[in-house]
N, C-alpha and C positions, 0 to 999 in steps of 0.2 A: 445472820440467818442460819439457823442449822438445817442441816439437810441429814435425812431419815434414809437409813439404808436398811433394807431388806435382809433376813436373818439368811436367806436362803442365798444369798449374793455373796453375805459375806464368808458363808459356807465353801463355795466354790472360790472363794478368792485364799483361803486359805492353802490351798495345796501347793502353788509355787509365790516364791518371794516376788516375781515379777509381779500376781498378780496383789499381793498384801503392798507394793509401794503403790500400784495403782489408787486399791481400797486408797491411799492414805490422800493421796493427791486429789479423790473424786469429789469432796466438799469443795474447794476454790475450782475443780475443773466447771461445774455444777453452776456455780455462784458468776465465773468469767464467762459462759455460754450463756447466760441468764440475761445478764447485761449485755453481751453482743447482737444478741441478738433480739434486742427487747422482748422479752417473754414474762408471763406469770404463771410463776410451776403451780400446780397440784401435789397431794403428796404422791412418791413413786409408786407405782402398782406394786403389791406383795403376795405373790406366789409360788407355790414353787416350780413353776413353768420359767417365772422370770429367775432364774438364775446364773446366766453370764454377762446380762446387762441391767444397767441403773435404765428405770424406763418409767416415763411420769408427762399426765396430760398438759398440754402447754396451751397460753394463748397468747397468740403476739398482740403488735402493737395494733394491726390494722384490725384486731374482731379474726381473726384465723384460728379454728381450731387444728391444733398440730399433737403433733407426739415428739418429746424429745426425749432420745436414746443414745447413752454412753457405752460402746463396749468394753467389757475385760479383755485383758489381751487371751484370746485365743485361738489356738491355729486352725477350726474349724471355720469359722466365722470370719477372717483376716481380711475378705474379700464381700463381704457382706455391701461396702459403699458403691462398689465399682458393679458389683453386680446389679443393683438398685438402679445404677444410672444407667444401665445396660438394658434392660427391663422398658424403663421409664414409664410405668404405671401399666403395662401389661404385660402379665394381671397383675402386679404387684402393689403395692402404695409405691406413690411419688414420694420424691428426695426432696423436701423441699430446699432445704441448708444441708453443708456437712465440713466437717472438720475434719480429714483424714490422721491428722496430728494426735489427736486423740480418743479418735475413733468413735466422733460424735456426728448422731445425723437428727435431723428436724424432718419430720414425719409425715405427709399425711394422717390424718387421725380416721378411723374408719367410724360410721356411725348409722346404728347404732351399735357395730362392735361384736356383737355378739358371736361366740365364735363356731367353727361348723362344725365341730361334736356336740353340739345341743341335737342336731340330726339323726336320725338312726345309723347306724354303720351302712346297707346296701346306699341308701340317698349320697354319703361322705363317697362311696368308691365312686360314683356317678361325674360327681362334683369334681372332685379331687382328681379322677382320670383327666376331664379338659382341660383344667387347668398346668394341668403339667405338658399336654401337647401343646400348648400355645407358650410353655416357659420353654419350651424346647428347640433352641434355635443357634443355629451357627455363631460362635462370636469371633470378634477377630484372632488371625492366629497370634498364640503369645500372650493372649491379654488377659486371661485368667489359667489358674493351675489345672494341672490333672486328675485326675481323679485318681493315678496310678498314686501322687504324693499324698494322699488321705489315706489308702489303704496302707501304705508303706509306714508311715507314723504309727500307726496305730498296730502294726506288726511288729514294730521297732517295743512297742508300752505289752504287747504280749508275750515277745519274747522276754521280756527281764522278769517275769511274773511265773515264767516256763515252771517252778516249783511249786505252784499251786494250782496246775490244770490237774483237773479228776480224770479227763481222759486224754491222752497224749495225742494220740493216732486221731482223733477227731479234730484235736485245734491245729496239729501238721497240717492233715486235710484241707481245713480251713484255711490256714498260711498259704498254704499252696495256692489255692483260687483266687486269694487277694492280688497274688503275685501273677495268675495268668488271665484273671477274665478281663483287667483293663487292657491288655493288649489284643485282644479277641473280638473284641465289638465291632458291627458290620457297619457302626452310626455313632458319630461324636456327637452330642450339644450340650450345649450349658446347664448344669442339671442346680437344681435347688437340694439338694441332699437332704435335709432335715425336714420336708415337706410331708405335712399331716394335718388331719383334723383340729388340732389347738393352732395351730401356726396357720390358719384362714379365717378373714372376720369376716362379718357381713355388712356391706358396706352402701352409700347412696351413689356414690358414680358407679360400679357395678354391683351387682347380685355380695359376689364375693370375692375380697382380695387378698394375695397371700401376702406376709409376713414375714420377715427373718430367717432371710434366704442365707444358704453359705452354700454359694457359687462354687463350683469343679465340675472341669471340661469331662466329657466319661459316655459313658455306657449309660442310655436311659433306662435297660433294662435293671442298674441300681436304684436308682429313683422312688421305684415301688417300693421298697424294703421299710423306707419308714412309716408311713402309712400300715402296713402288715402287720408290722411289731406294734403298733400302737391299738390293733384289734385283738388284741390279746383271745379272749372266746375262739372267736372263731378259727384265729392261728393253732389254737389251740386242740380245738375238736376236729377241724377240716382244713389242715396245711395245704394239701394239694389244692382244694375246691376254692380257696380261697385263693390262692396264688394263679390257678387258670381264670377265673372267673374274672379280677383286677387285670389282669396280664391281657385281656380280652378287649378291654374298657381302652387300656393303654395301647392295644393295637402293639405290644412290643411280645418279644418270644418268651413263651412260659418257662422255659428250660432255663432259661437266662436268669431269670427272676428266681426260680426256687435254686439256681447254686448261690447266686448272691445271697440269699436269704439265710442258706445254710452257712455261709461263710461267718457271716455278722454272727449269728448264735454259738458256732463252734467256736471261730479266733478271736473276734472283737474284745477289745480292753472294756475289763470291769472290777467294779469291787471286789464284788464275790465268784469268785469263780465256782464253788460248789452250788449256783441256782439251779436247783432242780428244773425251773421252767424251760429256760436257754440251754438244758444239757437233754432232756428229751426233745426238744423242738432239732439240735443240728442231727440225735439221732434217730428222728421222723425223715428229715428231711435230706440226710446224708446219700452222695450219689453211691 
């Protein structure tokens, strides 16, 4: 059987060799999950949403619609299992199998699917606000990371790039808040970090469930930041209006929310660092 990998997968598999042995190993990972767990794949969904995991509709033996998902190794996502079992369907999809070995889980399948950017943006902040108070909950101590070790990686991938920041003093700035607003938060819980509009479907046991969470312990006032960036318009034209207005929904401090905001656009690792959008956006929003 061959198994069909997505252009965009294999895109993001290329930048470290850990993840190109992966790439190589994921046809018999594929094929030995297939048969363990008696399943009949579909081909994998191809997007460019989906590109840190092999992700394809499944149905087991009993008549189950499921989703079975492989991840690449990465450090954002590391925790994606444990988080899931953490959750345990609220509001998230159920775990129904998983393989921590190779970073494979069996899915609830949401249906019909459809995901909550088909919504207007004010409807998504609505949405998107409760379901992050209800992801918002103490876990045990110890049992997932920090939020301090996300921002710290990710300072670690900006500083070695320090020769092609446009403006110095802005992404310092940014460093700096990476390094002091996880210590600062008046409220830990478990946050979904990458939680937006594409990463919520809509679903028959609830309204809408979220998706492909990557778990760290933190400041919920981070939380919003992906959601924001993903409303590009309106981040764009109304930084503030849009940051109080969500920060409002969230019931979390707006001040909190636009340094986080500022931080991600000034320091945040990226390709280009000369994007005009991300370089007026940290200085709209620079304290």
């Amino acid at each position: 059987m061959q198994v069909p990998v997505p252009a965009h997968l294999v895109f993001s598999c290329r930048k470290s060799s850990e993840r190109l042995a992966w790439l190589e190993r994921l046809p018999e990972t594929v094929r030995e999950l297939e048969s363990r767990w008696t399943l009949r794949l579909a081909p994998p969904f191809d997007s460019e949403e989906v590109s840190c995991s092999w992700v394809a509709p499944a149905i087991s033996a009993d008549g189950t619609r499921a989703i079975l998902k492989i991840g690449m190794p990465h450090f954002e996502g590391a925790q994606e299992i444990a988080g899931l079992r953490f959750w345990d369907g609220d509001p998230t999809v159920r775990l129904l199998d998983s393989d921590t070995g190779v970073g494979a889980m069996l899915l609830e399948r949401c249906d019909p699917g459809d995901a909550l950017r088909t919504l207007p943006e004010p409807d998504q902040d609505v949405i998107l606000a409760g379901l992050m108070r209800r992801l918002w909950r103490v876990p045990p101590h110890g049992a997932f990371r920090p939020l301090s070790e996300l921002v710290e990686h990710w300072s670690a991938e900006t500083l070695a790039a320090s020769a092609e920041w446009p403006d110095p003093g802005l992404v310092r700035e940014g460093l700096r808040l990476f390094a002091e607003l996880p210590n600062t938060a008046a409220r830990q819980a478990l946050l979904a970090t990458d939680l937006h509009a594409g990463n919520v479907l809509r679903a028959a046991r609830e309204p809408w469930l979220v998706i492909d969470p990557k778990p760290f312990v933190g400041d919920p006032a981070y939380d919003a930041t992906q959601h924001l960036f993903n409303c590009r318009g309106r981040l764009r034209s109304d930084p503030m209006g849009l940051i109080d207005g969500f920060s409002d929904l969230l019931e979390v401090d707006a001040a909190r929310v636009r340094l986080w905001t500022f931080a991600r656009a000034a320091a945040e690792p990226r390709d280009d660092w000369r994007n005009a959008s991300a370089l007026s956006l940290a200085r709209a929003l620079a304290p």
